[in-house]
Structure formats: C-alpha cells, structure tokens
C-alpha positions in Angstrom: 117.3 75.9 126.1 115.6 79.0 125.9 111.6 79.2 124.7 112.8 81.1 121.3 115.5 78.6 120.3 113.4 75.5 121.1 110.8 76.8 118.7 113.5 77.2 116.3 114.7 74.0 116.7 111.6 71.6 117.2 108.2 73.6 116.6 109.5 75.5 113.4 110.2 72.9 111.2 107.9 70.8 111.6 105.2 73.8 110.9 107.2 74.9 107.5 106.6 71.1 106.5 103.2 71.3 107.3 102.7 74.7 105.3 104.0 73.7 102.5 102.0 70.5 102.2 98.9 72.8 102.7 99.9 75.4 99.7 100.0 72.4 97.3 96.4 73.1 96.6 94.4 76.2 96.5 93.5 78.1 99.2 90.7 80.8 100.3 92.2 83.7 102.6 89.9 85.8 104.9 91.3 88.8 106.1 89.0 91.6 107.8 86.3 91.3 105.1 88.8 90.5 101.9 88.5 87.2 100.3 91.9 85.9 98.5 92.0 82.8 96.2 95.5 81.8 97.0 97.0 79.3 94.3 99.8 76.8 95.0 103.1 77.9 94.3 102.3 81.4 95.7 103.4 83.2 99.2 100.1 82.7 101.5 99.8 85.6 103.4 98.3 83.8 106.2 101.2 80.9 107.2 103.9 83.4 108.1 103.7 86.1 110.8 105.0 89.0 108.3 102.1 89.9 106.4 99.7 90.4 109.2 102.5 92.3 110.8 102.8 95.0 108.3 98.9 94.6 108.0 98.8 95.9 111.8 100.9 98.7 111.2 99.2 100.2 107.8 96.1 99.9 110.2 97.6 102.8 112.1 98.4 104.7 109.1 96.2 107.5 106.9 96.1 106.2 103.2 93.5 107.9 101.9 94.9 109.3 98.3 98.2 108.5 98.7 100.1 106.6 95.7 101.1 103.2 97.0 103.2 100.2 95.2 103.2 96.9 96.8 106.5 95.3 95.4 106.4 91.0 95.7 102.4 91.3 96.0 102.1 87.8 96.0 98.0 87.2 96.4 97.9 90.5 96.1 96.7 91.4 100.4 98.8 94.1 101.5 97.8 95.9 97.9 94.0 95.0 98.4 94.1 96.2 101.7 95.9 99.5 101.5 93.3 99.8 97.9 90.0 99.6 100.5 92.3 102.0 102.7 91.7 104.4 99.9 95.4 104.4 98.5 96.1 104.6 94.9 97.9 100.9 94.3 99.7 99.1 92.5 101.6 95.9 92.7 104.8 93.6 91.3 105.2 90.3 91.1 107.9 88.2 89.5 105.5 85.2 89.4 103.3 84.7 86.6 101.0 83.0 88.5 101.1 85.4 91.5 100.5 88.1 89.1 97.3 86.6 87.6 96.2 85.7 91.7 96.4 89.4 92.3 94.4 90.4 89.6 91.4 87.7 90.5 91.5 89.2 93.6 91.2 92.6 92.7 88.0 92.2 90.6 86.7 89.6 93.2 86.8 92.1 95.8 85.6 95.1 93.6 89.0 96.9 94.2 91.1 98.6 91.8 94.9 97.9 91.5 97.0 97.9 88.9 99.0 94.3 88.8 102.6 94.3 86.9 104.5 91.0 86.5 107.7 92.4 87.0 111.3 91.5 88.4 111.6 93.9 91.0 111.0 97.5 89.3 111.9 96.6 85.7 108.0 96.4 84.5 107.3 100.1 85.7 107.2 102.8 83.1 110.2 105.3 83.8 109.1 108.0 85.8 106.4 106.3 87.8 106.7 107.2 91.5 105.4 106.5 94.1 104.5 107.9 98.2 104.3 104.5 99.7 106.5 101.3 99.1 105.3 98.5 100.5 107.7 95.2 100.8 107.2 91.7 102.8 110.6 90.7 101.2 112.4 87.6 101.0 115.6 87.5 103.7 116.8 84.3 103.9 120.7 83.5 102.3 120.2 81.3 100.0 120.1 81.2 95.9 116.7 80.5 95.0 116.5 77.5 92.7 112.8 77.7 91.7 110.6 80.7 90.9 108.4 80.3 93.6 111.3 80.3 96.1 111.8 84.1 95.3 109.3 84.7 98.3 111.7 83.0 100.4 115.3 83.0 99.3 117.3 86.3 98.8 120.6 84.7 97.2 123.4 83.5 99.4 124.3 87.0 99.7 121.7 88.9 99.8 121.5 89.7 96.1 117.3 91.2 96.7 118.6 93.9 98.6 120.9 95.2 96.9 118.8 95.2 93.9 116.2 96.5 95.9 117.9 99.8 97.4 119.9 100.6 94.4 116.4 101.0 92.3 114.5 102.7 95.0 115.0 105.5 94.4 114.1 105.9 90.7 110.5 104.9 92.0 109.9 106.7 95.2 108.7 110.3 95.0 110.2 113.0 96.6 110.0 112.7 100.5 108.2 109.5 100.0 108.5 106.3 102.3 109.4 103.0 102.0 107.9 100.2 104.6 109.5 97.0 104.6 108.4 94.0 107.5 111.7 92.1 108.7 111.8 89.5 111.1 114.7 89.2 114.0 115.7 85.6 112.4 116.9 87.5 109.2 120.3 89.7 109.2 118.9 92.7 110.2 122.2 94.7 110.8 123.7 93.0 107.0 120.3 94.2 105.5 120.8 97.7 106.9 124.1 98.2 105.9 123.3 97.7 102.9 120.5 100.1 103.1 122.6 102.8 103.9 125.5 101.9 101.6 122.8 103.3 98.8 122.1 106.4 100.9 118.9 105.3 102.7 117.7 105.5 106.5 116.7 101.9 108.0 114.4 102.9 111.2 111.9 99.9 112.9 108.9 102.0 113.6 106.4 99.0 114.0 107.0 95.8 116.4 105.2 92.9 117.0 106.2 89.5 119.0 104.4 86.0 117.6 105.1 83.2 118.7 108.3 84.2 120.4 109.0 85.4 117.1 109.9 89.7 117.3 109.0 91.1 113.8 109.4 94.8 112.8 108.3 97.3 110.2 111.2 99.3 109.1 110.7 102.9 107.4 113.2 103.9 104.6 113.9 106.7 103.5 116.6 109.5 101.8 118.8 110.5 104.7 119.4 114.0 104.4 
C-alpha cells in the first residue's frame, strides 16, 4: 500500500473525527495577521488543506481595486484576505450563522465586505458583476442532509456544480475570472465536464501537495 492510500485509509479518518469534535465549540483562527471567530457548525478554514491553498495562490496575485466575490465564505477568510489585499469584496453564504461569522469578522478586523446570506447567487441584485470569483466548494457526492453539510456534500450527483456554472455567468464581468480550489480526491474530470458543458474553460493554474494530498486552483473562464 502506497503512502497516499494508507493516509486515506487509516490517518484520514481518524483526523475528520477529530475535526469535527473540535468545531463543536468556537474557535479563534489566526491567519497572517487576521483574527476569525469561527462558530460551530461553520467550515473552519484551518482543518482542511483547501483554504490555505487558494490562500497561497491569491498571495501571487495583484488585487488591488479589483471587484471580488467570495461565494460559500464561510468565516469569511478568503474574503478578508483578498479585502486587506485591496479588492473590492463581497461574500455568500447559505448559512445563517456563517453569514453573521463573516460579518463579526469583518468589523473585528476593521475590513470592509459586504456579507449576503444567499443560496448560491440568488441574494445578489441583478446585474451585479464581478472581476474575481472566488470558490472553496463542496465536491463530495453525496445529498447533504443538514445545512451545515453544504460545505461538504455536493449532492450525489453533483447538483453544486451544475448550479454553479449555469449562474456564472450572470455574475462575472466581461473577461472576468473565476478561481475555484479542488482537491485530487474529488472528480476532477466529472467537475470539468460539467464546466464546459455550460461553455466554460477549467485550467489548474495553482498546485500544492499536503500531506500526500495534490490540491489545485482551477481558473474559469468564457472559452472563446
């Protein structure tokens, strides 16, 4: 057995039970000079590999004035962190209670982002566009059963994305960008398929390896 698949089998659960006995009270998250209040019941940016992922790539990137929307904010970093960046940002959550984190954090940190509870895009005003998209999405095929499992669960067949790509394009500008963080446990090839079923490009332009674990930034955009 291979290093990846015995951390799959034997490491990987046992840390997922761990994690989620530690979200069942809230949590402070540092992250390069941003403090996040992190309540139970909301994605912590800090267990899973994703977030700092995409937060190493937008490290490479010029924000500075660029329109931004973070969609499934959760705590509200990647937003926060792209707002200090000097990006004009704002957020979706479908959690009420991820929502209201975001905010906290926002005035806790003297940063402005605007904070939408929102299923997906429905909550934005039509019209509003955006340069940037930002998305740490949920990948895994199964029908979540509980709001909080949104972060996790994508429906059995992948419901999120197609939701996801068919309203794109109503909120990204003209030659705008989409950046979305995937890991190489989800179904990559299923995910881009469906991408390009709606008309968009699906290009990894960011990778990182954790813990055995290869995790990429994909770029999205109008082909054509």
């Amino acid at each position: 057995m291979n290093s990846r698949a015995l951390y799959r089998r034997l490491w990987l659960p046992l840390y997922r039970r761990w994690a989620l006995r530690y979200q069942r009270r809230e949590r402070l998250y540092r992250y390069d000079g941003l403090r996040l209040q992190v309540p139970p019941g909301v994605f912590h940016p800090g267990l899973y590999f994703s977030s700092p992922v995409m937060l190493g790539f937008l490290a490479t990137c010029d924000l500075r004035g660029k329109t931004l929307l973070d969609v499934g904010t959760g705590s509200g970093l990647l937003a926060l962190y792209a707002a200090r960046q000097g990006a004009r940002t704002a957020a979706l959550d479908l959690h009420p209670l991820a929502a209201a984190a975001a905010r906290r954090n926002a005035t806790a940190n003297g940063l402005p982002l605007d904070v939408l509870e929102s299923d997906l895009f429905e909550a934005l005003p039509p019209g509003r566009q955006f340069e940037l998209v930002l998305v740490n999405p949920p990948y895994y095929p199964l029908a979540p059963r509980r709001i909080e499992e949104h972060a996790f669960y994508a429906g059995e067949q992948l419901e999120y994305f197609q939701r996801f790509f068919a309203g794109l394009g109503a909120v990204l500008a003209p030659g705008g960008r989409c950046w979305m963080v995937l890991s190489e446990d989800c179904a990559i090839e299923r995910i881009s398929g469906i991408a390009r079923s709606f008309g968009w490009g699906f290009e990894a332009v960011f990778e990182r390896k954790k813990w055995g674990e290869r995790l990429f930034v994909v770029e999205i955009g109008r082909v054509g």
